[in-house]
C-alpha positions as CSV (number, residue, x, y, z in Angstrom):
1,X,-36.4,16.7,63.0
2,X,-40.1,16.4,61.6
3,X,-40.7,20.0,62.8
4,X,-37.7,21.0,60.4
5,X,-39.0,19.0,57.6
6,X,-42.2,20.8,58.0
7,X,-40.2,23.6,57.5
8,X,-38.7,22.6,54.3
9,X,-42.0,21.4,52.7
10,X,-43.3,25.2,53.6
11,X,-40.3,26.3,52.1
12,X,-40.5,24.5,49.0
13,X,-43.8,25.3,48.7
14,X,-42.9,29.1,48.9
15,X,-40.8,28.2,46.5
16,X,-43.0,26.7,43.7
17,X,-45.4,29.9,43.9
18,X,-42.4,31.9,43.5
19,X,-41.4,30.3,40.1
20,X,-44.9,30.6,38.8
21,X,-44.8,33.9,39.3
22,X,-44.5,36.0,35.7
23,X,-42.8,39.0,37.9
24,X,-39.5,36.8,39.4
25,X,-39.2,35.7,35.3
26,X,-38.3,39.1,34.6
27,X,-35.2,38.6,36.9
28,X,-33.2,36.2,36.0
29,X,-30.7,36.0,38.6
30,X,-33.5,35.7,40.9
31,X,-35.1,33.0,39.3
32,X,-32.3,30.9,38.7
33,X,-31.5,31.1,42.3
34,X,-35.0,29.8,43.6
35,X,-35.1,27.3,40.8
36,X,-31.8,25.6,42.2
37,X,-32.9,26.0,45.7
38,X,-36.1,24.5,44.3
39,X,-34.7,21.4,43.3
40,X,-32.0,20.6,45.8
41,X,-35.5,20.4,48.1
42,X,-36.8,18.5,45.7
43,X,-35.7,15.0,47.0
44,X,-36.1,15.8,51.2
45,X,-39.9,16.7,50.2
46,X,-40.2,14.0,47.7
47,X,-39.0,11.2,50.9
48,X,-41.3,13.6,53.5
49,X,-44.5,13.0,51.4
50,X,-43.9,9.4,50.9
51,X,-43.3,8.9,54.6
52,X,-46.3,10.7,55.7
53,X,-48.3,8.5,53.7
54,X,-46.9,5.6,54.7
55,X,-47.8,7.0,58.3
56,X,-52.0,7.4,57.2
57,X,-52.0,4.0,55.3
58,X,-50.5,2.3,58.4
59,X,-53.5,3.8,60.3
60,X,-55.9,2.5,57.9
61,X,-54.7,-0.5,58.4
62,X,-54.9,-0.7,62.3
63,X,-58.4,-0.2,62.1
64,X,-58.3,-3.3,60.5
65,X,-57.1,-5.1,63.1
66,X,-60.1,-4.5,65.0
67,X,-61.7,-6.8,62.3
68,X,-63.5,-10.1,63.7
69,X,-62.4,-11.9,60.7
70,X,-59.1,-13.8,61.5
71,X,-57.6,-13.8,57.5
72,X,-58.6,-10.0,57.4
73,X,-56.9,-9.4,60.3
74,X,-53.5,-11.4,59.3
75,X,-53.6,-9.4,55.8
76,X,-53.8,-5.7,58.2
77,X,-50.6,-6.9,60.5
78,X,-48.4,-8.2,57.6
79,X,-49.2,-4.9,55.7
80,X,-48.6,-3.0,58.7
81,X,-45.2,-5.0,59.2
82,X,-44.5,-3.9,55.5
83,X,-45.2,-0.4,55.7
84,X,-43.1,0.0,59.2
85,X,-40.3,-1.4,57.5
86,X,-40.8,1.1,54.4
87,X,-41.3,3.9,57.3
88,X,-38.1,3.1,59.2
89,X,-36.1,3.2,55.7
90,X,-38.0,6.7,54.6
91,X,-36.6,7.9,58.6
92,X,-32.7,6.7,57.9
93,X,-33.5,8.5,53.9
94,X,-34.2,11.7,55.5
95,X,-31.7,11.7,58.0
96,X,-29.0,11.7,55.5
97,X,-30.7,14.3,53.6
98,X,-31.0,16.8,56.2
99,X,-27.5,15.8,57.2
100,X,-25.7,19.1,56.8
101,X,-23.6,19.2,53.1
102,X,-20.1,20.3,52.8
103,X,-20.4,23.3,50.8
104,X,-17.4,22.4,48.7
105,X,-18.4,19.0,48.2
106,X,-19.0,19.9,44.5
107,X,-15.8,21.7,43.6
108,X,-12.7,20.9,41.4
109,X,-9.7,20.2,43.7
110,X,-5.9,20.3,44.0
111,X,-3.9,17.5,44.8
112,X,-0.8,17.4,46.7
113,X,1.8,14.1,46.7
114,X,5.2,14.9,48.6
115,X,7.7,11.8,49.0
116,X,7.9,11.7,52.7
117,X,10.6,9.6,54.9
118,X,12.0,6.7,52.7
119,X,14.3,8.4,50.1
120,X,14.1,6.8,46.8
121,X,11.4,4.3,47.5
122,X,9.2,7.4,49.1
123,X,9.3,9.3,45.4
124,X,8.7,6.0,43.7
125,X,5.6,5.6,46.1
126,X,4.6,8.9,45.5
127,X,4.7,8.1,41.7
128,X,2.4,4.9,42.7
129,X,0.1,7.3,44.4
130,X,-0.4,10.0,41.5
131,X,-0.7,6.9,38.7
132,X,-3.7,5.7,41.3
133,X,-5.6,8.9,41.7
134,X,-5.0,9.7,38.0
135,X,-6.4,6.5,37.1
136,X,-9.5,6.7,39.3
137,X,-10.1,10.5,38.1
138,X,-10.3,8.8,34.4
139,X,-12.4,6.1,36.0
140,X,-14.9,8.9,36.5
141,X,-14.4,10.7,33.7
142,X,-12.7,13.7,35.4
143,X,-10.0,15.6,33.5
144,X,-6.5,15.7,35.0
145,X,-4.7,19.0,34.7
146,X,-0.4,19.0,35.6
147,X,0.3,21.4,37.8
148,X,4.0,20.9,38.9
149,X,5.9,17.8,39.1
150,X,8.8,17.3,40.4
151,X,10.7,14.2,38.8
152,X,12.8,11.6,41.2
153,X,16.7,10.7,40.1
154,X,15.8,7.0,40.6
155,X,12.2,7.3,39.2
156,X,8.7,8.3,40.7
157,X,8.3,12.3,42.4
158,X,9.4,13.9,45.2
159,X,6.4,16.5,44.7
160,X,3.6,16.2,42.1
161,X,0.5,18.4,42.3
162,X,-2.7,18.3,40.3
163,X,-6.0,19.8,39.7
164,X,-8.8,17.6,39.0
165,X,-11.7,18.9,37.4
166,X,-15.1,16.8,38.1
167,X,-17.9,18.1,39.5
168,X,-18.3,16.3,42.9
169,X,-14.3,15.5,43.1
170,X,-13.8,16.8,46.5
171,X,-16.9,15.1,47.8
172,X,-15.1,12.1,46.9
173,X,-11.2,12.4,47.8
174,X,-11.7,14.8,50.7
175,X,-10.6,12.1,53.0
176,X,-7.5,11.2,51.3
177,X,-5.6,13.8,52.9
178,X,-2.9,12.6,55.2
179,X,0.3,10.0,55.4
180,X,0.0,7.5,53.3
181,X,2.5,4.1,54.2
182,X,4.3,1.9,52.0
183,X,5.3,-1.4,53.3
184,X,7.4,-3.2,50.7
185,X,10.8,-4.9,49.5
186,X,13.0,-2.1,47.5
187,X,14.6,-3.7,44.3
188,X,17.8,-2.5,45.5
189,X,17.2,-4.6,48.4
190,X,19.7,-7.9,48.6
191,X,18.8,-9.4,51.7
192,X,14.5,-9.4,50.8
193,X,13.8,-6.4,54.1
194,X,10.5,-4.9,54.1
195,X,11.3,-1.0,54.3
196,X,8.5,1.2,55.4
197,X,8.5,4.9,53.5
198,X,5.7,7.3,53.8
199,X,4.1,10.2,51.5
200,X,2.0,12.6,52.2
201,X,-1.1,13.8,50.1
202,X,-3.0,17.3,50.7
203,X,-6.3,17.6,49.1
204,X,-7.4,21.1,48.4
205,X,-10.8,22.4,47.3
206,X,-10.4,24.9,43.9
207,X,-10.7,28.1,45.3
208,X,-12.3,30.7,43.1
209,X,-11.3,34.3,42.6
210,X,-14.7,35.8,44.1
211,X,-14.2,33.3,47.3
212,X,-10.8,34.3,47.9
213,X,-9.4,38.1,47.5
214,X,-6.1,38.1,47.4
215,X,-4.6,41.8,47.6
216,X,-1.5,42.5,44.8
217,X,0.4,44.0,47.2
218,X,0.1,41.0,49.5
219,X,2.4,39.1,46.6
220,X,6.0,38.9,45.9
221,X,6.6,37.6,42.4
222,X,10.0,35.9,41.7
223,X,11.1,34.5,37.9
224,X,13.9,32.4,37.1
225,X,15.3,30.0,34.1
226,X,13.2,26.1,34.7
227,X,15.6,23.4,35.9
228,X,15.0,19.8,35.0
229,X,13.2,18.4,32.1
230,X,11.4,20.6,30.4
231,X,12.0,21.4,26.7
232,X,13.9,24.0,24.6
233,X,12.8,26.7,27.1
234,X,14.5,25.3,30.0
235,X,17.5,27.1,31.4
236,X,17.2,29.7,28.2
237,X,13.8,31.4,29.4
238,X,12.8,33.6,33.0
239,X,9.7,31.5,32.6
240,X,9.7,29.6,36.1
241,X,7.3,31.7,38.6
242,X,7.6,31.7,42.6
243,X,4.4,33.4,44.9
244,X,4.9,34.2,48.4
245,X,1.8,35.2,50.2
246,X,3.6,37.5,52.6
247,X,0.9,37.6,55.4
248,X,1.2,34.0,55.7
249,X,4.6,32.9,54.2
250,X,3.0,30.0,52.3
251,X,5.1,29.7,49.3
252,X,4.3,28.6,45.6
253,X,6.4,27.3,42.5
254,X,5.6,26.6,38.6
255,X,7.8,25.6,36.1
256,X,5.9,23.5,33.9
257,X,5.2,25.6,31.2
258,X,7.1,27.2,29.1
259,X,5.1,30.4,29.1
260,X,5.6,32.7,32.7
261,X,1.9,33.6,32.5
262,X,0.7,30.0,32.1
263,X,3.3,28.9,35.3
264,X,1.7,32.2,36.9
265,X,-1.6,31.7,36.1
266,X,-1.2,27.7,37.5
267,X,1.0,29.5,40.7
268,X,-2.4,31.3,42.0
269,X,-4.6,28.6,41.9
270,X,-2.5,26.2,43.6
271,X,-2.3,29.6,46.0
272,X,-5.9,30.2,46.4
273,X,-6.3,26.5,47.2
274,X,-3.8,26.5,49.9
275,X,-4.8,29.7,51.4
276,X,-8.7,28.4,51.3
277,X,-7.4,24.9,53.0
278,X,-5.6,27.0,55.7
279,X,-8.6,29.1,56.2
280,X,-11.2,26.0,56.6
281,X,-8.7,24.4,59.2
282,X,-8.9,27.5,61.4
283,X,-12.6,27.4,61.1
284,X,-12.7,23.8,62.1
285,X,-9.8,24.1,65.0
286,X,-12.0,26.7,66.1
287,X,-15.2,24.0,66.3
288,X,-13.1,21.7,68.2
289,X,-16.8,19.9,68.9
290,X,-18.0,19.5,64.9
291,X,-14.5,18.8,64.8
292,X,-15.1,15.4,66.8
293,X,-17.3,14.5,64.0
294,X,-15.1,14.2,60.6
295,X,-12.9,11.2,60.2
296,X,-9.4,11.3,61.9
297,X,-7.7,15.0,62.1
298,X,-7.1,15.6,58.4
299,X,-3.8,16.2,59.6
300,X,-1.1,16.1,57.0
301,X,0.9,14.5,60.0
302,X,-1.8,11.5,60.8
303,X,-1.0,7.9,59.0
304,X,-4.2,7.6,57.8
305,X,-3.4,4.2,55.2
306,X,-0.8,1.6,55.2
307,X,-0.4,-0.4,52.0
308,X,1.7,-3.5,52.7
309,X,2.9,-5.2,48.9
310,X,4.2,-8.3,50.5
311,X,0.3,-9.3,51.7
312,X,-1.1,-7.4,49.4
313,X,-3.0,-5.3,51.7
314,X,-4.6,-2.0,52.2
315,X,-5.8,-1.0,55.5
316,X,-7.7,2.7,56.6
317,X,-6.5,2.9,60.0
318,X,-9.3,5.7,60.6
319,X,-12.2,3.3,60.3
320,X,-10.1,-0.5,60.6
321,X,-10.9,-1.5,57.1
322,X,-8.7,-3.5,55.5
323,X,-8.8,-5.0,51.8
324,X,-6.6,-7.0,50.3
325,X,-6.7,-6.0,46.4
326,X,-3.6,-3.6,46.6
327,X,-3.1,-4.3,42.8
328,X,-7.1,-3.2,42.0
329,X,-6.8,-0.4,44.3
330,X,-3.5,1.2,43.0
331,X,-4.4,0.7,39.2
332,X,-7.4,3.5,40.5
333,X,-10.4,1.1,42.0
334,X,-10.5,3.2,45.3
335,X,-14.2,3.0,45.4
336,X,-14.1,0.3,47.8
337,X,-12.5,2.6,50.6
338,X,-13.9,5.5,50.1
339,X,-17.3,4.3,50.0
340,X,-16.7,3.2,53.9
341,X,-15.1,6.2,54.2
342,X,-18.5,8.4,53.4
343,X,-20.6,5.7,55.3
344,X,-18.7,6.0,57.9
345,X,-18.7,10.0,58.4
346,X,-22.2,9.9,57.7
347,X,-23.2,7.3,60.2
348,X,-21.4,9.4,62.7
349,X,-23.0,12.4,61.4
350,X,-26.4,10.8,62.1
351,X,-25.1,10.3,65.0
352,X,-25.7,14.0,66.3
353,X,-29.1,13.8,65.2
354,X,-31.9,13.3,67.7
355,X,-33.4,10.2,67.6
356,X,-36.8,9.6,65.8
357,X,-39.8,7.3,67.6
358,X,-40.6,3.6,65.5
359,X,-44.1,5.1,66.5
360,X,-47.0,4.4,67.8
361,X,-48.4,2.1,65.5
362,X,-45.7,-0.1,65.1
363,X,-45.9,-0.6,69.1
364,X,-49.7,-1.4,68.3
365,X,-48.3,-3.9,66.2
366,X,-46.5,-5.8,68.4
367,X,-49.0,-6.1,71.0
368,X,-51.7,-6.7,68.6
């Protein structure tokens, strides 16, 4: 690992002379792309310099060991003690910066809520679910933009999908993806039985245009009259808009505008986003191994969460954390699960990394 770091400090270094140079100002392009990878190095060599000094003051401080006086001598080992501990929590700082980034960690992202297995109580979950991820989007200041929705007879969605534009959105509901399970008494219920329903939610990274060519030809277009709520236009207007990518079969539809180009415009990016998802998961199928590493399959298919109303309980069966604040957590407070979430992919990230000596002088330390 330190031979990497060394690496990084050379090429930061590289870096710095390259932005002081008044020829790469003429350019730019070029100077705006060594100034960003200038600054996203910023932080490892930042955490490399402070750990390598930590390194020479605990050596200054050994010799002092060697001192005859006892209260010089107590001073050196209880500096040294402090300056392993800062050493050790510069080694677990670095580790997690080198740890390799998803590079769509910073995108906008689609979101997906079918009503799975449960009839009516399934769409009204699904309507819980889309309140809870729109609430938390606002929580972080993210905007919310209605893709399709798909209204319920008896209330809630049998499909709603989203795009939420934040920067870092995907970093944080990447692991959302999956079969989410209700546990709880349906009003319509006489006797008081718990029925169990499930929904299933697809998160998608925004795919742009220069990412992702999709050929014209590749496309078959459909229009027809909206059905459902919807306004004047609906059932009076060809302003509904179906996309079948035919290589693939995946299949699109938008009806919530009341212009064709708008439902059109919407249709793609929902398209691009699926088409990107499906292209990542062959990727990763084909790295069974890194595979190994990311929490649960991602499946659509896995039940990833059960939340149980009559304890009022929320339980991640990927990592076995379970909370019980299902009230905070559906009015959009899903910090407290995704934050294990990330700790937990990054600890078995870390995992993968070799493992770095406490060092010499801390062994000096204890035998001192």
């Amino acid at each position: 690992m330190f031979d990497k770091l060394k690496g990084v400090e050379a090429r930061y270094q590289e870096l710095e002379s390259r932005l002081s140079d008044p020829e790469i100002l003429k350019d730019q392009e070029r100077y705006q792309k060594c100034a960003r990878e200038h600054a996203e190095l910023t932080h490892v060599v930042a955490a490399f310099r402070e750990y390598r000094k930590a390194d020479r003051e605990i050596d200054g401080s050994l010799e002092l060991l060697r001192d005859a006086d006892p209260d010089i001598k107590e001073m050196a080992k209880e500096e040294i003690d402090r300056l392993a501990g800062r050493k050790e929590a510069l080694e677990e700082t670095l580790k997690k910066l080198l740890t390799p980034k998803d590079p769509n960690d910073d995108k906008n992202v689609i979101i997906e809520i079918r009503a799975g297995t449960g009839g009516e109580e399934a769409a009204l979950f699904a309507g819980d679910l889309f309140r809870m991820y729109s609430r938390y989007a606002e929580n972080n200041r993210w905007k919310v933009e209605i893709m399709t929705l798909h209204a319920a007879a008896a209330g809630g969605y049998k499909e709603a999908v989203a795009m939420i534009h934040g920067r870092g959105a995907y970093s944080r509901l990447k692991y959302e993806s999956g079969t989410h399970r209700v546990q709880r008494v349906p009003a319509t219920e006489a006797q008081g039985r718990i029925h169990t329903s499930a929904v299933t939610v697809a998160v998608l990274p925004e795919a742009e245009e220069v990412e992702l060519h999709i050929d014209a030809g590749e496309l078959k277009v459909d229009v027809y009259r909206s059905t459902g709520p919807g306004g004047q236009s609906v059932n009076t207007t060809d302003s509904a808009v179906r996309i079948t990518h035919l290589p693939t079969g995946v299949v699109v539809t938008c009806q919530d505008e009341k212009s064709q180009w708008k439902n059109k415009a919407k249709a793609m990016k929902v398209l691009r986003a699926r088409l990107l998802d499906r292209m990542i998961r062959d990727q990763n199928e084909k790295r069974s191994e890194t595979r190994k590493s990311q929490i649960g399959s991602g499946d659509r298919s896995e039940r990833i969460r059960t939340y149980n109303f009559p304890q009022s309980r929320v339980t991640d069966h990927r990592i076995g954390l379970t909370l019980y604040r299902l009230d905070a957590i559906l009015e959009g407070d899903v910090d407290p699960v995704i934050d294990e979430l990330i700790t937990h992919h990054q600890a078995q990230a870390l995992q993968q990394q070799d493992d770095i000596p406490i060092g010499k002088q801390r062994q000096a330390l204890d035998s001192a």
